[in-house]
N, CA, C and O atoms as a GROMACS GRO file, in nm:
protein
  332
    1UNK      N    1   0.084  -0.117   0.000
    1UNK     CA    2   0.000   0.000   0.000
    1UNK      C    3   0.090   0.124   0.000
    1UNK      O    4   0.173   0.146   0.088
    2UNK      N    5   0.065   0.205  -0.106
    2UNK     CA    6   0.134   0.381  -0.088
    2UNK      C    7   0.026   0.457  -0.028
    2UNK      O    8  -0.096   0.458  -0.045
    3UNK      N    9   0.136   0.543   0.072
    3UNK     CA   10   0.073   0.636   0.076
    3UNK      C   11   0.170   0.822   0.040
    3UNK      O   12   0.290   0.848   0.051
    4UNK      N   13   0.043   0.923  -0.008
    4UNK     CA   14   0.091   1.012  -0.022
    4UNK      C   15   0.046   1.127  -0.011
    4UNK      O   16  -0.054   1.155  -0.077
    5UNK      N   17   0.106   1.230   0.079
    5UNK     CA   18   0.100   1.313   0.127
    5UNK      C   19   0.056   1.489   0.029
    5UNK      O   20   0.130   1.580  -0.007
    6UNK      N   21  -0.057   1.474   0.018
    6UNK     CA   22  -0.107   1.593  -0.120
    6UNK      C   23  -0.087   1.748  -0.069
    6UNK      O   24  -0.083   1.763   0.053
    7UNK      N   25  -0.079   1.810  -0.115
    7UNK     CA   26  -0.041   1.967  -0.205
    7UNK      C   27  -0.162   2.046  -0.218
    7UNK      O   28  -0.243   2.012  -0.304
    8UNK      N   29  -0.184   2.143  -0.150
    8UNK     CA   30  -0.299   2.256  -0.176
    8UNK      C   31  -0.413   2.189  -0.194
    8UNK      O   32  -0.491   2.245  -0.270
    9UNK      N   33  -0.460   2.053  -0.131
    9UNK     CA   34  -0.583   2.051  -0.115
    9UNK      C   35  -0.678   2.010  -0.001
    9UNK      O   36  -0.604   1.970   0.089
   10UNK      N   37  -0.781   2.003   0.031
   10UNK     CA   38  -0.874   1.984   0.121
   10UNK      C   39  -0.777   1.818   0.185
   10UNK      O   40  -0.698   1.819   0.280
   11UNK      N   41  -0.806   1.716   0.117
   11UNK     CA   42  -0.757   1.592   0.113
   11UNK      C   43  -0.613   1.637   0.180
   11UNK      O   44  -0.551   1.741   0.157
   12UNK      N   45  -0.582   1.546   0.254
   12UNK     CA   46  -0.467   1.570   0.309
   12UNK      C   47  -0.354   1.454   0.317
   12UNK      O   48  -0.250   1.459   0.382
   13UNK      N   49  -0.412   1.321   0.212
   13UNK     CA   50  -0.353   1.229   0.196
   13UNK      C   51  -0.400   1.080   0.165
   13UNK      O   52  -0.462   1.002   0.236
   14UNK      N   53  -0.352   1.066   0.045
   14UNK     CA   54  -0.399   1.006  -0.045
   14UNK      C   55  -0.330   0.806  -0.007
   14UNK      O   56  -0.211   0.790   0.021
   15UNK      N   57  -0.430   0.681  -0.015
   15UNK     CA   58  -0.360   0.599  -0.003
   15UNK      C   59  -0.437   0.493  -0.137
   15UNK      O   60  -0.549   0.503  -0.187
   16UNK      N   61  -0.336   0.405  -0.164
   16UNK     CA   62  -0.385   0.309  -0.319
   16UNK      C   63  -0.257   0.231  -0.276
   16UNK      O   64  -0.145   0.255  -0.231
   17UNK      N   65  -0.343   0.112  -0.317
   17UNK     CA   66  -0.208   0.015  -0.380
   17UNK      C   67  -0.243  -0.016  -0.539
   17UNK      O   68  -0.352  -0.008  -0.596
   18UNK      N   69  -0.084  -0.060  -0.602
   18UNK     CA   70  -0.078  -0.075  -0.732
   18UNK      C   71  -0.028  -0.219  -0.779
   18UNK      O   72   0.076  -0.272  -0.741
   19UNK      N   73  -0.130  -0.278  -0.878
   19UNK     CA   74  -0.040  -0.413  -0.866
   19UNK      C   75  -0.074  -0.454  -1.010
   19UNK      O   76  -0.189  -0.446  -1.054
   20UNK      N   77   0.040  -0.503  -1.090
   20UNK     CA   78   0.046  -0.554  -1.218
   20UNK      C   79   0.026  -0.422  -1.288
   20UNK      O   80   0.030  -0.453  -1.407
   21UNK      N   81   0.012  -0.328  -1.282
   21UNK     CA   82  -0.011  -0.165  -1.305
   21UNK      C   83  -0.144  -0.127  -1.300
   21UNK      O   84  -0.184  -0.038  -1.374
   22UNK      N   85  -0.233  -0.198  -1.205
   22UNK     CA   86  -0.377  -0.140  -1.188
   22UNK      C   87  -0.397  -0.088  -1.035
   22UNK      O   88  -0.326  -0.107  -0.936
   23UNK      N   89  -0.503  -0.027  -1.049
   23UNK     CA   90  -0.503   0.045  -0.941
   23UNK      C   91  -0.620  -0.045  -0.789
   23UNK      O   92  -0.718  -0.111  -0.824
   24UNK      N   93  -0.593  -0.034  -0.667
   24UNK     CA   94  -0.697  -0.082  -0.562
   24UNK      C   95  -0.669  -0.010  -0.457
   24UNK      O   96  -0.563   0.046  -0.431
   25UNK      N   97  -0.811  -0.014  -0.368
   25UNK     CA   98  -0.790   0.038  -0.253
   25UNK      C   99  -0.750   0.172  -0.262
   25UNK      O  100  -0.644   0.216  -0.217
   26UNK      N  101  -0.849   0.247  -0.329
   26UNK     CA  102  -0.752   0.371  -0.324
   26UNK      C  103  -0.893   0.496  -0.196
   26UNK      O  104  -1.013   0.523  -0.186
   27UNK      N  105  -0.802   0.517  -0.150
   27UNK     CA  106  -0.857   0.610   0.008
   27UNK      C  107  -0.812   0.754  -0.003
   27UNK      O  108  -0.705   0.792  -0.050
   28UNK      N  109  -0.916   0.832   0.050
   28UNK     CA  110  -0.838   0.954   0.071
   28UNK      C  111  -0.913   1.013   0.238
   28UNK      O  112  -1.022   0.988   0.290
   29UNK      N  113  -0.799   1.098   0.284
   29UNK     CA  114  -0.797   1.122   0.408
   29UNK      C  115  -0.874   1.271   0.401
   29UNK      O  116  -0.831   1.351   0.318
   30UNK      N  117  -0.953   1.297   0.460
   30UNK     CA  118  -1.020   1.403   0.445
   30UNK      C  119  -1.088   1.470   0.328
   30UNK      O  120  -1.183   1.402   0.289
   31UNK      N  121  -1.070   1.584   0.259
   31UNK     CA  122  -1.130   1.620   0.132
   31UNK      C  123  -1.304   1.605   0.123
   31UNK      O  124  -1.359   1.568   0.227
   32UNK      N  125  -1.382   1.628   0.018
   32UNK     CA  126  -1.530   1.609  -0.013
   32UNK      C  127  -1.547   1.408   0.026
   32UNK      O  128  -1.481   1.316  -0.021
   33UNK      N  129  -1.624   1.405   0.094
   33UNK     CA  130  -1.588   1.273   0.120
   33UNK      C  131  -1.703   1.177  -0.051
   33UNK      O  132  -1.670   1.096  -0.138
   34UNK      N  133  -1.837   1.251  -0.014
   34UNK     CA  134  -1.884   1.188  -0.152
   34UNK      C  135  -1.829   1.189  -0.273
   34UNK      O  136  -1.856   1.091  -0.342
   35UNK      N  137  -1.737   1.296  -0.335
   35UNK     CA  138  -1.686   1.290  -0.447
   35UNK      C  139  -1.523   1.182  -0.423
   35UNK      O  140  -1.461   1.128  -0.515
   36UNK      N  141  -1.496   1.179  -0.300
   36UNK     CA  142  -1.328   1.122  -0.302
   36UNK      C  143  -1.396   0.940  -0.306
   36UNK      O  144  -1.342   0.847  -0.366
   37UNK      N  145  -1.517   0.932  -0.229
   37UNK     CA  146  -1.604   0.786  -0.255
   37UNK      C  147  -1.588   0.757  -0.411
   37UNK      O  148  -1.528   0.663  -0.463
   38UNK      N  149  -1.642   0.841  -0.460
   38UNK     CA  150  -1.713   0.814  -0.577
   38UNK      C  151  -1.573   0.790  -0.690
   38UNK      O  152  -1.570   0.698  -0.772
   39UNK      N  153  -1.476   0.880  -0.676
   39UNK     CA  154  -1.338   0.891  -0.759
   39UNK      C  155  -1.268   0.756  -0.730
   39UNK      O  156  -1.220   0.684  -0.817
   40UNK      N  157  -1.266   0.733  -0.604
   40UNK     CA  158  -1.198   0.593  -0.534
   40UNK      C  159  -1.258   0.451  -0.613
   40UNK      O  160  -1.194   0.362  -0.669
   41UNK      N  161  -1.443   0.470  -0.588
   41UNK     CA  162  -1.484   0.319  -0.678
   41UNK      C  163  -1.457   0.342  -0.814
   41UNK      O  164  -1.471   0.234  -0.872
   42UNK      N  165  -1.420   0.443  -0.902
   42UNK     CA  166  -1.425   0.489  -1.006
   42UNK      C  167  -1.274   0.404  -1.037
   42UNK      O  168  -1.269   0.330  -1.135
   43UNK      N  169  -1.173   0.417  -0.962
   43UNK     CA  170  -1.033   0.419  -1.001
   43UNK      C  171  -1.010   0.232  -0.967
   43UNK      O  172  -0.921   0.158  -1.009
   44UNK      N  173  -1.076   0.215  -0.917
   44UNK     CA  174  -1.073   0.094  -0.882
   44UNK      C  175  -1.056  -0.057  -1.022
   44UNK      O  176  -1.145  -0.079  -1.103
   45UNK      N  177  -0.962  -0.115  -1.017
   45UNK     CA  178  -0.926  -0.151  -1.138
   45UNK      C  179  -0.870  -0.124  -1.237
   45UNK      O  180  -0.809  -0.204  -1.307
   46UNK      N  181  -0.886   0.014  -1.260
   46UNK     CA  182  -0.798   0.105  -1.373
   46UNK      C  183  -0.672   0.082  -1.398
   46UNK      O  184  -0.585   0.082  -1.311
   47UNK      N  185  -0.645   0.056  -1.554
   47UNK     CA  186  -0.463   0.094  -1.556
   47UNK      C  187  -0.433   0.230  -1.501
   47UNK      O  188  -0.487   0.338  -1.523
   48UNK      N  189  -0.311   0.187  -1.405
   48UNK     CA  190  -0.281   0.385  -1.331
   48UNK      C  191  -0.266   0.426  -1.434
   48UNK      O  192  -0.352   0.509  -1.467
   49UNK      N  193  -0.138   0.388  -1.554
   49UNK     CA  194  -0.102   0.525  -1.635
   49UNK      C  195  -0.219   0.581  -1.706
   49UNK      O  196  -0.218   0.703  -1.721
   50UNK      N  197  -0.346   0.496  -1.763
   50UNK     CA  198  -0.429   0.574  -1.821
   50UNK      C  199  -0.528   0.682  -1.720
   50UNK      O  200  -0.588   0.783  -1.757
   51UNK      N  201  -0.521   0.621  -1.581
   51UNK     CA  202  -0.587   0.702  -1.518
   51UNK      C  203  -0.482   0.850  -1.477
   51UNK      O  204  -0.535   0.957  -1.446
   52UNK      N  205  -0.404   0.840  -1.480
   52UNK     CA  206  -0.276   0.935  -1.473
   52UNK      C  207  -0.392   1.025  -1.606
   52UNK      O  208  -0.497   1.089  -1.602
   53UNK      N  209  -0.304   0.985  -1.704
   53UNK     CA  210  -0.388   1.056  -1.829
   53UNK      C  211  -0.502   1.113  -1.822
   53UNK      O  212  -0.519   1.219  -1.881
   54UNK      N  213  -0.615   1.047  -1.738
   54UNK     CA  214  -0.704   1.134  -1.726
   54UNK      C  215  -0.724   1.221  -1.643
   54UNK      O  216  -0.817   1.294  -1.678
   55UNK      N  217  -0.669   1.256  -1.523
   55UNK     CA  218  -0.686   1.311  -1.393
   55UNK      C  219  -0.582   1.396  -1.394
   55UNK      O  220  -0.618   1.502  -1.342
   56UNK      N  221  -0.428   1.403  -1.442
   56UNK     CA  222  -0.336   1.489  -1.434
   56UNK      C  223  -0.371   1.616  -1.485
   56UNK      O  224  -0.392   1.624  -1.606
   57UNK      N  225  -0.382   1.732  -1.402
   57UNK     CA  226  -0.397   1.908  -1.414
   57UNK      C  227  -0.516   1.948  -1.402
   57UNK      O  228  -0.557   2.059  -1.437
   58UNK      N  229  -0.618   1.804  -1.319
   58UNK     CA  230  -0.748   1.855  -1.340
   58UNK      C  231  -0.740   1.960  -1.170
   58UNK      O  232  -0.677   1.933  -1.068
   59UNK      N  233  -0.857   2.112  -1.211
   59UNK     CA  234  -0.808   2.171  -1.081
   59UNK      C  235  -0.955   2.174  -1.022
   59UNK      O  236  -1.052   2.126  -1.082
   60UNK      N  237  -0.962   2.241  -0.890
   60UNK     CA  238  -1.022   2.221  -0.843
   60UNK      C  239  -1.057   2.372  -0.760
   60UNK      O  240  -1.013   2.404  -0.650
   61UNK      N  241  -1.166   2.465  -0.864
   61UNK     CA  242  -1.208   2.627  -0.866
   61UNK      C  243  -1.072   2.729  -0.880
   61UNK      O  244  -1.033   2.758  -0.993
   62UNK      N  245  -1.021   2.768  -0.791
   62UNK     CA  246  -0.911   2.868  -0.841
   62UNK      C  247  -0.797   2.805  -0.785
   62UNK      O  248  -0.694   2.871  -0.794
   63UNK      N  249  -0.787   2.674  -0.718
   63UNK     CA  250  -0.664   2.613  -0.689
   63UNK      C  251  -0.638   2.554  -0.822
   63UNK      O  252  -0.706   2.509  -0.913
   64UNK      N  253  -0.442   2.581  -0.784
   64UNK     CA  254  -0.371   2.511  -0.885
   64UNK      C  255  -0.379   2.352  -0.919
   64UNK      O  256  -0.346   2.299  -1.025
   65UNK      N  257  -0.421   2.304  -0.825
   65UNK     CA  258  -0.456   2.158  -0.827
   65UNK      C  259  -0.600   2.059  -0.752
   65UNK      O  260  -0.690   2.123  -0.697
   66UNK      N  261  -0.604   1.956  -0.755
   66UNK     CA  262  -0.711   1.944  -0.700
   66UNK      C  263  -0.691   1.780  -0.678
   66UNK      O  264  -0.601   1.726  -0.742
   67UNK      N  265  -0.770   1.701  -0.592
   67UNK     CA  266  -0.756   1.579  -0.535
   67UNK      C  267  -0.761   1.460  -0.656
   67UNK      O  268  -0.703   1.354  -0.632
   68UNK      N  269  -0.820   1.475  -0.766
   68UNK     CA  270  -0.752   1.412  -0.849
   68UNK      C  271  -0.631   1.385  -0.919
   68UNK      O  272  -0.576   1.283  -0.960
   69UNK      N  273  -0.597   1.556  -0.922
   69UNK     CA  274  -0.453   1.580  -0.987
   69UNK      C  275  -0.335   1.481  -0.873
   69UNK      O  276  -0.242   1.400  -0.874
   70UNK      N  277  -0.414   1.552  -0.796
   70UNK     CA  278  -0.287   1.475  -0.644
   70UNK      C  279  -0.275   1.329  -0.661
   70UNK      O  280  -0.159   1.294  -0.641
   71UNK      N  281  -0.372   1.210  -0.698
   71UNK     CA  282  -0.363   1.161  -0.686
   71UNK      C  283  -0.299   1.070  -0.799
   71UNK      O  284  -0.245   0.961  -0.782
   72UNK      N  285  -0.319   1.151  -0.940
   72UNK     CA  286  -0.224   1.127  -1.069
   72UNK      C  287  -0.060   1.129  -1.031
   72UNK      O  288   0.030   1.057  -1.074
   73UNK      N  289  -0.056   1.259  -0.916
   73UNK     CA  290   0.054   1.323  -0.893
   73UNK      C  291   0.157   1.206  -0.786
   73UNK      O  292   0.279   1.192  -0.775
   74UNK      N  293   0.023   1.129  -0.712
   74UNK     CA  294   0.083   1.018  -0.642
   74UNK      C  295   0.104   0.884  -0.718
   74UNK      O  296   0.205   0.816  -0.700
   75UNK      N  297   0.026   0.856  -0.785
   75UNK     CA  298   0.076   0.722  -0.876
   75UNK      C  299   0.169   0.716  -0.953
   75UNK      O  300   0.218   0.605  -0.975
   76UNK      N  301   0.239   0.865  -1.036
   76UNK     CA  302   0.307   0.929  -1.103
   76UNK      C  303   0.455   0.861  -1.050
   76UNK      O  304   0.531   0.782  -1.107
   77UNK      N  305   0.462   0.919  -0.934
   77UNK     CA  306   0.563   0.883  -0.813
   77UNK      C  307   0.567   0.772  -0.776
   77UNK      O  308   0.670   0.761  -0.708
   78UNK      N  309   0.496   0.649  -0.781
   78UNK     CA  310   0.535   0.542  -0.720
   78UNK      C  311   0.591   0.480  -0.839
   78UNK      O  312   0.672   0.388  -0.827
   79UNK      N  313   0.544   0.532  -0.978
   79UNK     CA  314   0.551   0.447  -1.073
   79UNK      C  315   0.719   0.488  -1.083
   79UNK      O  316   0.800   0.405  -1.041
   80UNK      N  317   0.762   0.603  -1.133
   80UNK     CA  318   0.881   0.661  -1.145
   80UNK      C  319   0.944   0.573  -1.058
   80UNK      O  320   1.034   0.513  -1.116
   81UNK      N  321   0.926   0.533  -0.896
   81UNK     CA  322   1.037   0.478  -0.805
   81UNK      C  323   1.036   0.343  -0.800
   81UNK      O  324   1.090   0.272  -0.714
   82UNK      N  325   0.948   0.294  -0.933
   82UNK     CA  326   0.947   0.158  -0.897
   82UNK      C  327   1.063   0.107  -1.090
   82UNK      O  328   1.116   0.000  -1.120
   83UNK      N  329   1.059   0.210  -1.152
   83UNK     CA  330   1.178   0.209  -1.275
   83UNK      C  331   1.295   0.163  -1.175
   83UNK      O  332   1.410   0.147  -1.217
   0.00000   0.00000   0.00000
């Protein structure tokens, strides 16, 4: 299981595990709890990198980022440290 610690948003920390390059279990610590529900069963199964693709720079009103981006921003990172 990763966990990771997010950037300018409500959510204050993001957890998923990754296996064979799909995504499970993915949690978030605080933030909108119905929408982080709903993003979580959503991601569930997904290849990360395509979900990367979809979620990377999405923002969230006048913040630079937003709990999806973060969480592109965290799979991003495990993937990189696992090269």
């Amino acid at each position: 299981m990763h966990q990771y610690k997010t950037r300018g948003t409500c959510a204050t920390e993001i957890r998923f595990g990754l296996q064979n390059g799909k995504l499970h279990s993915v949690s978030f610590e605080g933030g909108c709890e119905g929408n982080l529900k709903a993003l979580s069963i959503l991601a569930e199964g997904m290849d990360a990198k395509e979900l990367v693709a979809k979620l990377k720079g999405l923002r969230c009103g006048r913040r630079t980022t937003s709990c999806a981006d973060q969480l592109a921003n965290g799979i991003e990172q495990v993937i990189e440290q696992s090269k």
